[in-house]
DOSE-745273 format. One record per residue: residue in three letters; y, x, z of N, C-alpha, C, CB in turn. Coordinates in Angstrom, 1 decimal, always signed. Glycine has a CB too. Layout:
# DOSE-745273
ATOM   residuo       nv       nu       nw      cav      cau      caw       cv       cu       cw      cbv      cbu      cbw
ATOM       ala        Y        X        Z        Y        X        Z        Y        X        Z        Y        X        Z
...
END
This chain:
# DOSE-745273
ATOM   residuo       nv       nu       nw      cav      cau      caw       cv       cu       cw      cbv      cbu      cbw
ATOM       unk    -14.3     -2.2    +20.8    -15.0     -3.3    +20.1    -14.9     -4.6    +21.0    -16.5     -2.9    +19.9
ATOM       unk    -14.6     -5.7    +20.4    -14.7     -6.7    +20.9    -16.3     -7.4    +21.1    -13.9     -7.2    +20.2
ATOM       unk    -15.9     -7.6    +22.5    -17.7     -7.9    +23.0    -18.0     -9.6    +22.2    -17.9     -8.1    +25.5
ATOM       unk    -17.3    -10.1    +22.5    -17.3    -11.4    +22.3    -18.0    -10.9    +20.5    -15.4    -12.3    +22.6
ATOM       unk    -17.0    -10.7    +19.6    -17.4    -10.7    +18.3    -18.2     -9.3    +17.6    -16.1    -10.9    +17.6
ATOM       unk    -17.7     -8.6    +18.3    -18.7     -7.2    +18.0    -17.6     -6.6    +16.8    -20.8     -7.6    +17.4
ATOM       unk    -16.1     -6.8    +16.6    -15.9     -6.2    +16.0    -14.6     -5.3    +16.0    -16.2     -6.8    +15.2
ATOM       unk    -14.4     -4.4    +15.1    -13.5     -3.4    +15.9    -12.1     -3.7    +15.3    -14.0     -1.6    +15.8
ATOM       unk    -11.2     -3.2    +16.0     -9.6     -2.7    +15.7     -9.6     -1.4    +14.5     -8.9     -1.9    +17.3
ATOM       unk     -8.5     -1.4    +13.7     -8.8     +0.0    +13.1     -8.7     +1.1    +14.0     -7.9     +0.3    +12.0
ATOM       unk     -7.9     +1.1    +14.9     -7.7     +1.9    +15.8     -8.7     +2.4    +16.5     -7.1     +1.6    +16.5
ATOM       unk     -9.6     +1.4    +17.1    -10.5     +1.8    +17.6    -12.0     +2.4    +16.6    -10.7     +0.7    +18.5
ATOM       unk    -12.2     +2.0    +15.2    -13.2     +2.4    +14.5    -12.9     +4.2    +14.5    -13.3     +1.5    +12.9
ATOM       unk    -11.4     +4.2    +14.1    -10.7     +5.7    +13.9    -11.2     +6.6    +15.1     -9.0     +5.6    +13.8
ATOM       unk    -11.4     +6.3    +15.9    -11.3     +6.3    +17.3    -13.0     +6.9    +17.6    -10.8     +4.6    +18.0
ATOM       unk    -13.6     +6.0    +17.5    -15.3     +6.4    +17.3    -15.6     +6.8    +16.3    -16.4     +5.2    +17.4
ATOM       unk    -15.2     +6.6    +15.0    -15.4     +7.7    +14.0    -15.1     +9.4    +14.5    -14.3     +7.3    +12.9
ATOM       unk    -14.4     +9.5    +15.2    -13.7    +10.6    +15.4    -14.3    +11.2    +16.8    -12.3    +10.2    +15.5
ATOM       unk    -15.2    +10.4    +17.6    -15.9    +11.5    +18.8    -17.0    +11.4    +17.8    -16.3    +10.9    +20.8
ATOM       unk    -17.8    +10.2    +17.3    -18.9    +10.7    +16.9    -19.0    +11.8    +16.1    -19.4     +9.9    +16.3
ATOM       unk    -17.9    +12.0    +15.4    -17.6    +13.5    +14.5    -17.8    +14.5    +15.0    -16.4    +13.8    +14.1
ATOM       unk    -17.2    +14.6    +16.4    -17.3    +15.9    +17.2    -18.4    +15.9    +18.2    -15.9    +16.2    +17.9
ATOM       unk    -19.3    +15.1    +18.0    -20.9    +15.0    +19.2    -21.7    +14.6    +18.9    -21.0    +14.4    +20.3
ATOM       unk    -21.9    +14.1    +17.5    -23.0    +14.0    +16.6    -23.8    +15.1    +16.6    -22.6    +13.9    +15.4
ATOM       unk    -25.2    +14.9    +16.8    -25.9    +16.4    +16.8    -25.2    +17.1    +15.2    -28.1    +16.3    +16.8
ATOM       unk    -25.9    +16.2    +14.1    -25.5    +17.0    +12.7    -24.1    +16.9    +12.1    -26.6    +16.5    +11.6
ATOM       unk    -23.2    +16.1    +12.8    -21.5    +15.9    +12.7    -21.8    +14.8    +11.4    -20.4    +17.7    +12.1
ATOM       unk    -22.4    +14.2    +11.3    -22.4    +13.1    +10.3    -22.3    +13.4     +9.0    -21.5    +12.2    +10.5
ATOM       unk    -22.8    +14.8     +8.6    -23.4    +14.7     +7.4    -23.9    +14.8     +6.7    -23.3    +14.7     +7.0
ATOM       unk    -23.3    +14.3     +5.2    -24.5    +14.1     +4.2    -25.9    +14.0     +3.9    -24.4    +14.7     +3.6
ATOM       unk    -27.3    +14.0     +3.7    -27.3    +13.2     +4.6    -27.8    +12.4     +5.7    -27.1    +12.8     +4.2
ATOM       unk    -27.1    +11.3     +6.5    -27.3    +11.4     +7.8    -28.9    +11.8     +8.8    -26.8    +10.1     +7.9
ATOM       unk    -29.1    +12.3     +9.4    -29.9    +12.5    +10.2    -30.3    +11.7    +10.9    -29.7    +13.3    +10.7
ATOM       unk    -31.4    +11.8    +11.7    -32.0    +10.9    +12.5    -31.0    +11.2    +13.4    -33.5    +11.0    +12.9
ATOM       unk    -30.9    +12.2    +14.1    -30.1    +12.0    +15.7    -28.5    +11.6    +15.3    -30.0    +13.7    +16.9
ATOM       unk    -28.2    +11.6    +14.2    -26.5    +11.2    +13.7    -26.8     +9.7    +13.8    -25.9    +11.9    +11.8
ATOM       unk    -28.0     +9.0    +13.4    -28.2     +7.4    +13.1    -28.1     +7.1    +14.5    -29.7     +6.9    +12.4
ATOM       unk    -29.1     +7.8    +15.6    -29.3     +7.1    +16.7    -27.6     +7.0    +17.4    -30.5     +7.8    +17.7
ATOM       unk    -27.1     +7.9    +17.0    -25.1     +8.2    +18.0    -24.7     +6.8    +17.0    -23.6    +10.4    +17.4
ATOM       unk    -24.7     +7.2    +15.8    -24.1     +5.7    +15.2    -24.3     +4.3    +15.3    -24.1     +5.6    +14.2
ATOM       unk    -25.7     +4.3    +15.8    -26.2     +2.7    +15.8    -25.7     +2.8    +17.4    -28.0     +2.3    +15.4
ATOM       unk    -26.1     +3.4    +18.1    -26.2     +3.2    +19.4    -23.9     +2.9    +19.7    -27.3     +4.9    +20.3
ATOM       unk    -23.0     +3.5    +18.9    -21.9     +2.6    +18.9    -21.2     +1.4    +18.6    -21.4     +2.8    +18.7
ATOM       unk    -22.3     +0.7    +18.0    -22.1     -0.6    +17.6    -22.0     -0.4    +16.3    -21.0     -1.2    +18.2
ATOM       unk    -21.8     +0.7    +15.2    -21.8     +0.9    +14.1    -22.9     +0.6    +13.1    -21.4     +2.0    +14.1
ATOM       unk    -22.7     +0.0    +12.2    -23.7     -0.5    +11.0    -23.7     +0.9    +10.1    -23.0     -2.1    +10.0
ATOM       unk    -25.0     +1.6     +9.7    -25.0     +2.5     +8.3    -25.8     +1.4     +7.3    -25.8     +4.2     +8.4
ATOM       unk    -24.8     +1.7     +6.2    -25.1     +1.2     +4.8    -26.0     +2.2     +4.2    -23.8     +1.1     +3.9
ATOM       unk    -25.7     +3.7     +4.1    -26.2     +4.1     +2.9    -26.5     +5.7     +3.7    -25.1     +4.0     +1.6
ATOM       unk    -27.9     +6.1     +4.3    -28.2     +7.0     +5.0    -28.3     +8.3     +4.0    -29.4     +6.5     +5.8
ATOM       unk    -28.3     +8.3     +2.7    -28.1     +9.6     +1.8    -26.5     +9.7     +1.6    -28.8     +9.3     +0.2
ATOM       unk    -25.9     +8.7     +1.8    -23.9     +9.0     +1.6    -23.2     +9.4     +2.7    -22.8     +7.7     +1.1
ATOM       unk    -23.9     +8.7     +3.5    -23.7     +9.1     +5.2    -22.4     +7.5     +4.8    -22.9    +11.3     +5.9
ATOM       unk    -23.0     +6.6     +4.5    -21.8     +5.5     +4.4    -22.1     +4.6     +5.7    -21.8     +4.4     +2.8
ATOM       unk    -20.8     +4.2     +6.6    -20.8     +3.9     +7.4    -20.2     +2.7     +7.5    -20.5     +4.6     +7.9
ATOM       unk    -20.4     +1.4     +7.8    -19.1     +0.6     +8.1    -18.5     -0.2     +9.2    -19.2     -0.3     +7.4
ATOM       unk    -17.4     -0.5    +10.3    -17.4     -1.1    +11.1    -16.7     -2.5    +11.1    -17.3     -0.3    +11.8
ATOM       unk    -17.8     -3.6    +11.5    -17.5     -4.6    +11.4    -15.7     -5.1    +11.9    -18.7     -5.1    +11.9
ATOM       unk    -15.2     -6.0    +11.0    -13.8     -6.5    +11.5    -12.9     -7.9    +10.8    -12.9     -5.2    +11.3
ATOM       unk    -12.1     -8.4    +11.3    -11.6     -9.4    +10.1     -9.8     -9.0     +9.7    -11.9    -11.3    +11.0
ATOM       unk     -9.6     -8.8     +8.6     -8.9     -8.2     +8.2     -7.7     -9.5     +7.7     -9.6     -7.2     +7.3
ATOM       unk     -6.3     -9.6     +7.7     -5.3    -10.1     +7.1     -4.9     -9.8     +5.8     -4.5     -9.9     +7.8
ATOM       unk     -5.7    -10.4     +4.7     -5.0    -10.1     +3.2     -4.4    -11.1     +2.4     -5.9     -9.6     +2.2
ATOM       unk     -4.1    -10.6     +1.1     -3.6    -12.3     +0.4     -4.8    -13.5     +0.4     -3.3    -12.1     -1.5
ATOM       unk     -6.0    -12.9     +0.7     -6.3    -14.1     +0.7     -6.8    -15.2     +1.6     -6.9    -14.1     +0.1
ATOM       unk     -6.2    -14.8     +2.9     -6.1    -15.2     +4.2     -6.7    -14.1     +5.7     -6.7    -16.5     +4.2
ATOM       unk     -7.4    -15.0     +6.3     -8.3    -14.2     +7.1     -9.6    -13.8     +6.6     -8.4    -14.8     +8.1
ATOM       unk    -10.4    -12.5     +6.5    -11.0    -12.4     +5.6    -12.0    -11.4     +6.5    -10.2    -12.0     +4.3
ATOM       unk    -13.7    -11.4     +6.9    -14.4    -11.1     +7.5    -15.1     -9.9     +6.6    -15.0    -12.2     +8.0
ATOM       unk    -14.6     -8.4     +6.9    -14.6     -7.3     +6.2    -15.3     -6.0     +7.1    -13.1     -7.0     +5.9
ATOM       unk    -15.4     -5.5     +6.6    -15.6     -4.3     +7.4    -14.9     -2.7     +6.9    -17.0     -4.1     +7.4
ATOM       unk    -14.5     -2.1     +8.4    -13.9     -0.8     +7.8    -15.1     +0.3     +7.1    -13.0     +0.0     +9.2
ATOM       unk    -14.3     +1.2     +6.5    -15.4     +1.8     +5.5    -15.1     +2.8     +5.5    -15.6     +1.6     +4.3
ATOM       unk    -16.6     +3.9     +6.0    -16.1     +5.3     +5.8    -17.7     +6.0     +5.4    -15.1     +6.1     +7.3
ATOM       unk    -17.4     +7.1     +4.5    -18.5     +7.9     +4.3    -18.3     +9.7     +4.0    -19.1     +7.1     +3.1
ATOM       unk    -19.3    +10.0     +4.5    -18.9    +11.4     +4.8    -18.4    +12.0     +3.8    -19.9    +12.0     +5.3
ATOM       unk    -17.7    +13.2     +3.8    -16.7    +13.5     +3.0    -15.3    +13.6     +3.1    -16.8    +12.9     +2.3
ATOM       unk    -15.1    +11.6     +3.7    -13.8    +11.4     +4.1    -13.2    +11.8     +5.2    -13.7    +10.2     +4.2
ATOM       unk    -11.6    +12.4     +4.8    -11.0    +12.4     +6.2    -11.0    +11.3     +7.4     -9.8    +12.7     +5.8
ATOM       unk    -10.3    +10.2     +7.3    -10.7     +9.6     +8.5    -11.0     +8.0     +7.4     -9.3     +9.8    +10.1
ATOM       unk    -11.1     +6.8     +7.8    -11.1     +5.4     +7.5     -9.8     +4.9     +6.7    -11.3     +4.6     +8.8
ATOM       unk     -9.9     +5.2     +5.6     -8.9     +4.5     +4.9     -9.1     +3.3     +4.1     -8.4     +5.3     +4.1
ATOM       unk    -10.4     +2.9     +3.9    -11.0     +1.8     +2.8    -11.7     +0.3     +3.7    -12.4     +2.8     +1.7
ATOM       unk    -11.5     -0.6     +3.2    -12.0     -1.8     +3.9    -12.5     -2.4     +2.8    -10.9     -2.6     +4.6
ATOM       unk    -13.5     -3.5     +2.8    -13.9     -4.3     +2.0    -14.2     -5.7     +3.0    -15.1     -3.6     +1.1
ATOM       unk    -14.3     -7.0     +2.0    -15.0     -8.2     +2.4    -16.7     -7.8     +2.6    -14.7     -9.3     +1.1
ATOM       unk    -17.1     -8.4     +3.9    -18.2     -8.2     +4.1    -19.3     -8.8     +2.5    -18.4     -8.9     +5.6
ATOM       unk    -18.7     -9.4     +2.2    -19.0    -10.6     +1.3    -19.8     -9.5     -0.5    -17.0    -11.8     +1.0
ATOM       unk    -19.1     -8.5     -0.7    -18.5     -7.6     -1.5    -19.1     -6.4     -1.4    -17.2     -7.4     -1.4
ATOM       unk    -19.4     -5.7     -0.1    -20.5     -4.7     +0.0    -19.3     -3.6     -0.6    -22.1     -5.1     -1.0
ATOM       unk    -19.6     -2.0     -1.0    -18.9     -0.9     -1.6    -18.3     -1.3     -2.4    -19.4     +0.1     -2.0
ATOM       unk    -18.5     -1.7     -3.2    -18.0     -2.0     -4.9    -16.3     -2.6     -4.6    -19.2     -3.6     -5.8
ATOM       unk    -16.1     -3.5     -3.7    -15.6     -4.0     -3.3    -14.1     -3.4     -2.3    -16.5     -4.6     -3.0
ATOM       unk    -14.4     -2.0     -2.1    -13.7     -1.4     -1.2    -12.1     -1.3     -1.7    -14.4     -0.2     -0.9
ATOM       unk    -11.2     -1.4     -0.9     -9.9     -1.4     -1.1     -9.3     -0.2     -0.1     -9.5     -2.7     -0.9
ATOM       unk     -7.9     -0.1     -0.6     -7.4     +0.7     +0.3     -6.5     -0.1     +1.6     -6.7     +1.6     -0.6
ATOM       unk     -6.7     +1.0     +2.8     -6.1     +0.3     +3.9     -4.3     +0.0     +3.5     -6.5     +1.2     +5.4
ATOM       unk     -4.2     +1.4     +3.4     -3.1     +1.2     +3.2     -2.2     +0.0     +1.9     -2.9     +2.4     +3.1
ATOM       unk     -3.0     -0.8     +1.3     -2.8     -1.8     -0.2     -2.7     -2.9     +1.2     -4.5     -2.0     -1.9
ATOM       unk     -3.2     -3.4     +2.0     -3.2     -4.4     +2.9     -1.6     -5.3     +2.9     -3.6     -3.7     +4.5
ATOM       unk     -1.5     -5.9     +3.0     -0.1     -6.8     +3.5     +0.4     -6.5     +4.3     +0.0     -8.0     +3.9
ATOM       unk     +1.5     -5.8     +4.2     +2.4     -5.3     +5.7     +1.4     -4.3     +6.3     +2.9     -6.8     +7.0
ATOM       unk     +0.5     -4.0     +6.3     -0.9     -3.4     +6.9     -0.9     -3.8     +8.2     -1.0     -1.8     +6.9
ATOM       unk     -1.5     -5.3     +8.2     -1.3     -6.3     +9.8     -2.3     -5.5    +10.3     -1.6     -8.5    +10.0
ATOM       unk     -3.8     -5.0     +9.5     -4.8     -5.0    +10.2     -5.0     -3.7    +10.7     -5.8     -5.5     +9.6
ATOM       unk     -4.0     -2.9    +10.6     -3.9     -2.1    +11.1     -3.6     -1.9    +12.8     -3.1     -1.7    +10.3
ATOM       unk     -3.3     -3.1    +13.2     -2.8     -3.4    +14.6     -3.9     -4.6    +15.3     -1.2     -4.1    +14.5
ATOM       unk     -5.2     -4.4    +14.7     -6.1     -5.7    +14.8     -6.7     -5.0    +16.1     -7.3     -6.1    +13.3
END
């Protein structure tokens, strides 16, 4: 995570998605628990939706419509972070990573 902005790389959300998975007291799901909230807040991670186990981590993403202040998106169920949206847009709004331009933000 960038300290300065507080926001992550996909690499790195994939990355903390992925210990919290495996050291989460309740493994993050469905849904979420108190001791799963405190591992997720306490990584810098925002939860949206504590019955979906929806998670998002803040980031600014490269699309058509320039630079675009989004967050990565994952909720339990999912294999790993494939969906992003404009912070602006909330779920509804979610896209796929892989639909991105050249997928720059994949290297963010």
């Amino acid at each position: 995570m960038d300290a300065d902005t507080g926001e992550f790389t996909l690499q790195e959300a994939r990355s903390i998605l992925a210990a919290l998975r495996s050291t989460a007291p309740d493994g993050l799901d469905a849904p979420l628990s108190r001791d799963d909230l405190m591992a997720i807040l306490g990584a810098g991670v925002e939860v949206k939706d504590i019955a979906r186990g929806l998670i998002d981590f803040p980031t600014t993403v490269d699309s058509t419509m320039g630079a675009v202040e989004a967050y990565w998106c994952w909720q339990s169920g999912e294999d790993e972070i494939g969906w992003w949206h404009p912070r602006s847009t909330g779920f509804s709004g979610r896209q796929r990573i892989a639909d991105l331009p050249g997928q720059a933000a994949s290297n963010r």
